[in-house]
N, C-alpha and C positions, 0 to 999 in steps of 0.2 A: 586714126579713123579718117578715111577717104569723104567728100563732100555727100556722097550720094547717101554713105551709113550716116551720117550726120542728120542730113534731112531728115531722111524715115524716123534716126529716131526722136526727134525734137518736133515733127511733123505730122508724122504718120502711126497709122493705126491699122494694123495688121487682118487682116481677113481672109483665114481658110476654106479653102474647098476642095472637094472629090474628083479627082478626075481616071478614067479609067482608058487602056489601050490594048488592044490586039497585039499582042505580040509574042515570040516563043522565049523564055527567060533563057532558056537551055543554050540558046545561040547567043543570047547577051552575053553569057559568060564564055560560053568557048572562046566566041570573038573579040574579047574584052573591051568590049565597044558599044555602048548606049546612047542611042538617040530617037527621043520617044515623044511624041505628040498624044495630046489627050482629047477626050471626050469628057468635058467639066458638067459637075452638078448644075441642075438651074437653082439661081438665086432669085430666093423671095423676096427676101431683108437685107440689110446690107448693114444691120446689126446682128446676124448672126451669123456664127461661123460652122464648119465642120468639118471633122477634123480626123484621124487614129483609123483608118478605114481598114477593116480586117472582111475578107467575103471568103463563106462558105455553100456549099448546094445546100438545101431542103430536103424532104425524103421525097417531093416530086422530082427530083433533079432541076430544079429552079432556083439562082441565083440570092441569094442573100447578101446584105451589107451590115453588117454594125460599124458604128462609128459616136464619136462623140459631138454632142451637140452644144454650142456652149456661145457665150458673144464676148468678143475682147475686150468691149465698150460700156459694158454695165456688169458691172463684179456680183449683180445679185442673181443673176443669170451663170450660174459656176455650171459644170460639165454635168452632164448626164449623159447617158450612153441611151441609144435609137437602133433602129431596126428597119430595114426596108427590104421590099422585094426589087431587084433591079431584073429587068425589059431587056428586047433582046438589042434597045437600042442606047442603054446602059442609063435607063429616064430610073429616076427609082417609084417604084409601086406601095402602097398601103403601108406609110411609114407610121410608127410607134414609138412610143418613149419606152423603153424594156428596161431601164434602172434608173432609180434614182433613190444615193445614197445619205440624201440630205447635206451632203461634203462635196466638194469636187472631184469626180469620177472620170475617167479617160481611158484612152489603151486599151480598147476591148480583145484583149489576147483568145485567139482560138486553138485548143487544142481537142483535137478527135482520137479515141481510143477505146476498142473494142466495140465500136457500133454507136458511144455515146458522144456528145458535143460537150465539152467546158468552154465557162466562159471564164478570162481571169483578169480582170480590169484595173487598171490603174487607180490604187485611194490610196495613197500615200498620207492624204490626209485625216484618215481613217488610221493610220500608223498601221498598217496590215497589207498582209496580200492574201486575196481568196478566191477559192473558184467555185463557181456555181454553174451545177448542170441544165442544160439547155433542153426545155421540151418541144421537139418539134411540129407536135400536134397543136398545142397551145399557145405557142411563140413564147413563152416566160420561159423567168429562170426561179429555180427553186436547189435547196440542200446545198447552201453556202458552209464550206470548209477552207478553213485558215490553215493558209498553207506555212507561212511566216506569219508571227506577231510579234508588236512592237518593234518594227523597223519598216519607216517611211519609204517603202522603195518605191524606185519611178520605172516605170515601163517592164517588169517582169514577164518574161519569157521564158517559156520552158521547151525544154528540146531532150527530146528521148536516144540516149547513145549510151551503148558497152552496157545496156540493162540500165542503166540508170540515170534519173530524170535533172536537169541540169536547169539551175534559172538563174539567167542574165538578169541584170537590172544596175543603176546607178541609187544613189540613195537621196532624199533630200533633209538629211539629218541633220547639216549645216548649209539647210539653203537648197536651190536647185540644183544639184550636180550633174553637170552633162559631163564629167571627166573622168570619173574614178568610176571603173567595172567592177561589179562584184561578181560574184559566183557562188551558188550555193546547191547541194545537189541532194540526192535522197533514193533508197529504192523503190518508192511508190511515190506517186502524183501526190499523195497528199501524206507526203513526209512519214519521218521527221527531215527538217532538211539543215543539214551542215552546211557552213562557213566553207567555203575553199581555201587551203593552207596559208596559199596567197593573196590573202584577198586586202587590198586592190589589186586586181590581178592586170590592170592596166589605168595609165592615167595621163588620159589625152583626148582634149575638148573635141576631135577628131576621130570619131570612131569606134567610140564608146557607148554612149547612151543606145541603148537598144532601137530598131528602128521596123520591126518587122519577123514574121519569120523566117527561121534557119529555110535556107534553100540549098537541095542536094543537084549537084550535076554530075552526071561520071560518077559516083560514088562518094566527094568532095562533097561536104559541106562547107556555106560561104552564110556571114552573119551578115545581114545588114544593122548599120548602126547610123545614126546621127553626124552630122559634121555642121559643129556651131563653134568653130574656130574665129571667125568674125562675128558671128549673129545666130540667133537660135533658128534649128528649121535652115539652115544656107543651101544643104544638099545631103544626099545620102551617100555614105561612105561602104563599099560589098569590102568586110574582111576572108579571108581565106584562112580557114581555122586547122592550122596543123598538128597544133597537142589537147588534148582535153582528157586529166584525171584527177583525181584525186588532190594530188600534190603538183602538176604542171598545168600553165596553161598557153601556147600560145598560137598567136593568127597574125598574119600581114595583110597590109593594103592591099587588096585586089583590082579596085574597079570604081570610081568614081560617077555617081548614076546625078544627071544635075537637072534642074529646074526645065519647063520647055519654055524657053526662051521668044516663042512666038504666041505665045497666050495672055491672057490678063493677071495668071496664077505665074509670073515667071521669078518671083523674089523667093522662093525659097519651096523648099521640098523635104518631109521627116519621115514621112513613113512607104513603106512599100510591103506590098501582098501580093500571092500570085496564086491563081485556080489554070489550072490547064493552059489555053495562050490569053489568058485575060489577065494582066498588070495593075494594081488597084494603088494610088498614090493618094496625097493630100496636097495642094499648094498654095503659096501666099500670096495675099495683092494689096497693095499699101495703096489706103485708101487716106487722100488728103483731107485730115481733120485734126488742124493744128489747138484748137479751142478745148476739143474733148480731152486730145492728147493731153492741154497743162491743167486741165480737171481732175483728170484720174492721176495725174502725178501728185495734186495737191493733195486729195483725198488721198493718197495712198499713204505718203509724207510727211507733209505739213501738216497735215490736222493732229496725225499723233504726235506727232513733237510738241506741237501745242499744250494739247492734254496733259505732256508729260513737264 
């Protein structure tokens, strides 16, 4: 571990935010070349974070954001998923709390199909994965259907190919797994849904963990995934997904998409979303609080060792 991973982590304390860019995804990929300056959320608090940003239009054709809302600094403050209207200057508008699971909640996954919005959010603590449809007259969500139960999955994704519904996710059944891919597929959104033959169907802290939706260029779908090969959140990794059935699966590194480097968010990057030429990320900024940092480590730690 290099001085600077040291620091942060003995130091510092992490703090996500939204940042959003102009740009055409289509020529990212042709070009295999990413380099992206953002337009960042304003910050209130500098206790809380947010984070998993997923945006869809309205039935005015007006801009929406879900994302998670959550603070790295105070564990009683665990994820809930929000809702904003974002401006055409990317300010977000008339924001709302839209779930909360009494657990930690994240990964507001959007899927659209046949006219209707799902929403499928990360509760792995919940040990489930569900999706609940979206009313856009009323901004709630209502008619939760368990899509998987009993299995903690982190970051579920689903992707519609060859007629049938395919969902990426890592597990945290021993812990957080950013390594090991699963796959599970089904011929309706809401299952049943099978294990993939090979499942782990990949395992590498590197491009794995789910990080966004499938994006198609040319006819190619490309996954974005996670890269926490050194640290959670470092960058996002574009796979290029060549097999997908039943019994096969594979995709290679395509395209390396990394933090902007000239911002206060430039330690790291997990998620990525795209509406038309608007780019919708998350990114880190290690803010020096060495005090809280060995608080939360005690409480985390120390106190149960105690007990025990």
């Amino acid at each position: 571990m290099n001085l600077t991973l040291l620091y942060n982590k003995l130091c510092c304390i992490m703090q996500w935010n939204i940042g959003f860019s102009k740009c055409d995804i289509n020529q990212i990929i042709r070009n295999k070349q990413c380099e992206l300056t953002f337009n960042w959320m304003p910050q209130l608090n500098n206790a809380v974070s947010v984070a998993d940003p997923f945006i869809f239009k309205g039935k005015n054709g007006k801009l929406n954001l879900l994302y998670e809302n959550f603070s790295m600094s105070d564990p009683s403050k665990y994820g809930k998923i929000f809702l904003s209207g974002i401006d055409k200057n990317f300010k977000p508008t008339d924001s709302k709390q839209l779930l909360d699971t009494k657990k930690h909640s994240s990964y507001p996954f959007i899927f659209i199909e046949n006219g209707l919005t799902y929403i499928i959010p990360e509760t792995s603590a919940l040990n489930k994965v569900s999706a609940y449809e979206y009313n856009h007259e009323m901004n709630t969500l209502s008619n939760e259907k368990i899509l998987i139960n009993n299995e903690p999955l982190l970051d579920a994704s689903v992707f519609k190919h060859n007629n049938k519904y395919w969902l990426f996710a890592t597990s945290a059944a021993n812990g957080f797994d950013h390594s090991r891919l699963y796959i599970y597929y089904a011929d309706s959104l809401f299952g049943d849904y099978k294990p993939h033959a090979k499942n782990p169907v990949k395992d590498n802290a590197d491009g794995s963990r789910p990080a966004g939706n499938i994006i198609n260029v040319d006819g190619q779908n490309y996954r974005p995934a996670q890269n926490c090969s050194r640290y959670y959140g470092e960058s996002i990794t574009i796979n290029k997904i060549n097999t997908l059935t039943e019994n096969e699966f594979n995709e290679e590194f395509y395209l390396k998409i990394k933090p902007d480097k000239n911002s206060a968010f430039k330690s790291g990057i997990h998620t990525l979303n795209v509406i038309d030429d608007i780019i919708v990320v998350d990114g880190i900024k290690m803010q020096f609080r060495p005090i809280k940092k060995w608080k939360l480590f005690f409480d985390k730690h120390l106190k149960k060792s105690l007990i025990h």
